[in-house]
C-alpha positions as CSV (number, residue, x, y, z in Angstrom):
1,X,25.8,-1.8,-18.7
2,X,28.9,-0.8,-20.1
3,X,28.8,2.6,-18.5
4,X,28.3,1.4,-15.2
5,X,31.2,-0.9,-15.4
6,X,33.3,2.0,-16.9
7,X,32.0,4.2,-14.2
8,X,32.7,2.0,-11.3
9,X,36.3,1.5,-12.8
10,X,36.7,5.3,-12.9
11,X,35.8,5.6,-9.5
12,X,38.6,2.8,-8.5
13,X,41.2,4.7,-9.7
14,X,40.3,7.8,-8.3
15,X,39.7,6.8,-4.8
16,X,43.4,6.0,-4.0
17,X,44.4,9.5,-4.3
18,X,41.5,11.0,-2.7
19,X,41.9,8.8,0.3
20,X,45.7,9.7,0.0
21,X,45.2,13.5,0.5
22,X,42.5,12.9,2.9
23,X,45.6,11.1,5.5
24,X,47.5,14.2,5.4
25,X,45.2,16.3,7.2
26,X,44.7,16.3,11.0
27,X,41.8,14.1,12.4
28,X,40.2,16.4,14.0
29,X,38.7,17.4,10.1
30,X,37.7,13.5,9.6
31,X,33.8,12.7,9.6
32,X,33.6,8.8,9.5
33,X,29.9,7.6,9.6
34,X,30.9,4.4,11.4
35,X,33.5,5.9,13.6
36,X,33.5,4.2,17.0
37,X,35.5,5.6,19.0
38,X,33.6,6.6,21.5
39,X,31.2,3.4,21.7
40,X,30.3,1.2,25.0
41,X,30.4,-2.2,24.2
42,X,29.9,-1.8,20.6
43,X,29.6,-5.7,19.4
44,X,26.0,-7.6,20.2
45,X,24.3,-10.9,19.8
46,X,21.4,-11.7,20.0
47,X,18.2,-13.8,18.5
48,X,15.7,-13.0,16.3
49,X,12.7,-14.5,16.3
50,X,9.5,-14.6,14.1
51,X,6.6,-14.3,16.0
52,X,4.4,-16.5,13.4
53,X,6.6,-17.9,10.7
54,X,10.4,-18.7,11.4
55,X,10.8,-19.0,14.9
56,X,14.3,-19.6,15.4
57,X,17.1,-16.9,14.0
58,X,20.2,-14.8,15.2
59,X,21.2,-11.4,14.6
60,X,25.2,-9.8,15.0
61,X,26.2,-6.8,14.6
62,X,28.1,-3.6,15.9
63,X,26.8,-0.6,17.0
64,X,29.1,2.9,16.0
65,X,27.9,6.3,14.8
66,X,25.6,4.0,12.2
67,X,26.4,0.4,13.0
68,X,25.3,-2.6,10.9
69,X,23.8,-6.2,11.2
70,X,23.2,-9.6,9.6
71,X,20.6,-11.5,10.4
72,X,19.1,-14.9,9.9
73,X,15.6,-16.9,11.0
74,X,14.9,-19.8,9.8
75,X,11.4,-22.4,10.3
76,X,9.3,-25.1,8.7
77,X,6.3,-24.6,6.1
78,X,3.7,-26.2,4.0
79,X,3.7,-26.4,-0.1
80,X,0.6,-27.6,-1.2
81,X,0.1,-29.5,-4.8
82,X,-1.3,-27.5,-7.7
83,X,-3.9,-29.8,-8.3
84,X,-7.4,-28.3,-6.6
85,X,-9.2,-31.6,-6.5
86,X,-6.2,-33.3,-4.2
87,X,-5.6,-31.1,-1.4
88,X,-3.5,-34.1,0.4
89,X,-0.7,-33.7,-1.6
90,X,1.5,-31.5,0.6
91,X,5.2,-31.3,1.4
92,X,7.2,-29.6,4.0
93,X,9.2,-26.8,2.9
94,X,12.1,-24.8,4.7
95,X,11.6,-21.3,5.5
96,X,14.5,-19.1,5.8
97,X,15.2,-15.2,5.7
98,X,19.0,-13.0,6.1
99,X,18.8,-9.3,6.2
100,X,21.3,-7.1,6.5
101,X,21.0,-3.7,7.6
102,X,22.4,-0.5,9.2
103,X,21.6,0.9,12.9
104,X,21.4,4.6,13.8
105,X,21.3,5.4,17.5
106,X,18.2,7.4,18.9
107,X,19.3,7.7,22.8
108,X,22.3,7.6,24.7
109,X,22.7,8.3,28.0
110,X,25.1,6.5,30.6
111,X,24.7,2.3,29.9
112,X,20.8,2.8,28.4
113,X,20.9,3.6,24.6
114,X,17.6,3.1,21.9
115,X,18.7,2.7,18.3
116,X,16.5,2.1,15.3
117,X,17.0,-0.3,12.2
118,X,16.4,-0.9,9.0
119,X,17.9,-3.5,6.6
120,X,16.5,-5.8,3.6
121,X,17.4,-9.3,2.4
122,X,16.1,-12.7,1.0
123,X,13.4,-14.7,2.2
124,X,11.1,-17.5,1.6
125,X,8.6,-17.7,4.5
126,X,5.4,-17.9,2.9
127,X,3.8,-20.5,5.9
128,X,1.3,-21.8,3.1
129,X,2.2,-21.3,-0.3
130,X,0.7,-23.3,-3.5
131,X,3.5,-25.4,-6.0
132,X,3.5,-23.2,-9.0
133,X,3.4,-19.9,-6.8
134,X,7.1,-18.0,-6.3
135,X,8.7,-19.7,-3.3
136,X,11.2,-16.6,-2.7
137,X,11.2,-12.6,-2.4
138,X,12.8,-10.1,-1.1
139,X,12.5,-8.7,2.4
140,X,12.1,-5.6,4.0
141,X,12.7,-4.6,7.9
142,X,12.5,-1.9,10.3
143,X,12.4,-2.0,14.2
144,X,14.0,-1.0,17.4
145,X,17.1,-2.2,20.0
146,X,17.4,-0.9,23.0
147,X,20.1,-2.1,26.0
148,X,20.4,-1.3,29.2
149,X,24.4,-2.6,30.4
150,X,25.2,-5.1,28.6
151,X,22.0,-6.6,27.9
152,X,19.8,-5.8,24.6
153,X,16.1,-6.7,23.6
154,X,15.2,-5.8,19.9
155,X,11.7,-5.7,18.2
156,X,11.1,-5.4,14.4
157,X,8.7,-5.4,11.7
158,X,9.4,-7.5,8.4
159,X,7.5,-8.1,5.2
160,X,8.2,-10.3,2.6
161,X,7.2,-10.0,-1.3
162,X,7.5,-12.2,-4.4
163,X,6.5,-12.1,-7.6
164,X,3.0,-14.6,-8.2
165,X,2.3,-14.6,-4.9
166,X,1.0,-11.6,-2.0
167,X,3.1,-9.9,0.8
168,X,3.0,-10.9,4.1
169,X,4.1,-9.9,7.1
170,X,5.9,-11.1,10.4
171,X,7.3,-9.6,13.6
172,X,10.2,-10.5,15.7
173,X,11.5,-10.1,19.0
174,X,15.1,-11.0,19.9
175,X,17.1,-11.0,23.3
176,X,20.7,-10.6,23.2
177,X,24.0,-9.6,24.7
178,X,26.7,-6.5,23.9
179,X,30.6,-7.3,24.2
């Protein structure tokens, strides 16, 4: 652990006079993977919904040379008691999930573009989960946005796993709007 720390210290001090030297030289030689200067409407909104788990959830972003998202769905669940004899002891949990992730264009032409996705984050939306079982995991995501104008539609895949417990999976669909 004490490398790493030393490392990322080392790395610190050395940046400043690499980015330094890097100023003096024309633009022209400049390669910045989120660069967007040539972009359309590069901000978007839009919601992101679980097709069987958390039905309610937003997405923002921006969309460059790689662009990048946060995202959040949220939803209502079921923890059941521990005991197998008592099934009616049951409480209503809170589902929730935030990815973040970064977006790579596909297709461009005129105001219709296609970009793919892929980000990870925290969840807990197990729909039916048992008391002593983990309530939380992490989350993986991959999917599609396209937009035609200023008007976007995204699709994704998402699975969620957690220790004590088995993946699952989930979809979303999301309808949004570029500014």
């Amino acid at each position: 652990m004490r490398n790493i720390i030393l490392l990322f210290f080392v790395l610190l001090l050395v940046n400043p006079g690499y980015s330094q030297e890097a100023k003096s030289k024309p633009d022209e030689y400049y390669y910045n993977m989120f660069s967007c200067k040539d972009c359309y409407k590069k901000f978007f909104a839009s919601t992101n919904s679980g097709i069987y788990n958390t039905p309610l959830g937003v997405r923002v972003g921006f969309f460059c040379q790689t662009g990048a998202y946060i995202g959040a769905r949220f939803g209502h669940g079921v923890m059941y008691d521990f005991d197998p004899y008592n099934s009616e002891k049951t409480k209503e949990t809170n589902l929730i999930s935030v990815t973040t992730g970064l977006i790579k264009p596909i297709y461009i032409k005129n105001t219709f573009s296609l970009h793919a996705f892929i980000g990870a984050g925290y969840g807990n939306w197990w729909p039916e989960i048992r008391e002593g079982w983990t309530t939380d995991g992490y989350e993986i995501e991959g999917g599609f946005m396209t937009s035609y104008q200023r008007f976007l539609l995204n699709i994704s895949a998402n699975v969620l796993n957690g220790y004590k417990t088995y993946a699952t999976w989930d979809f979303t669909a999301g309808l949004g709007y570029r500014f």
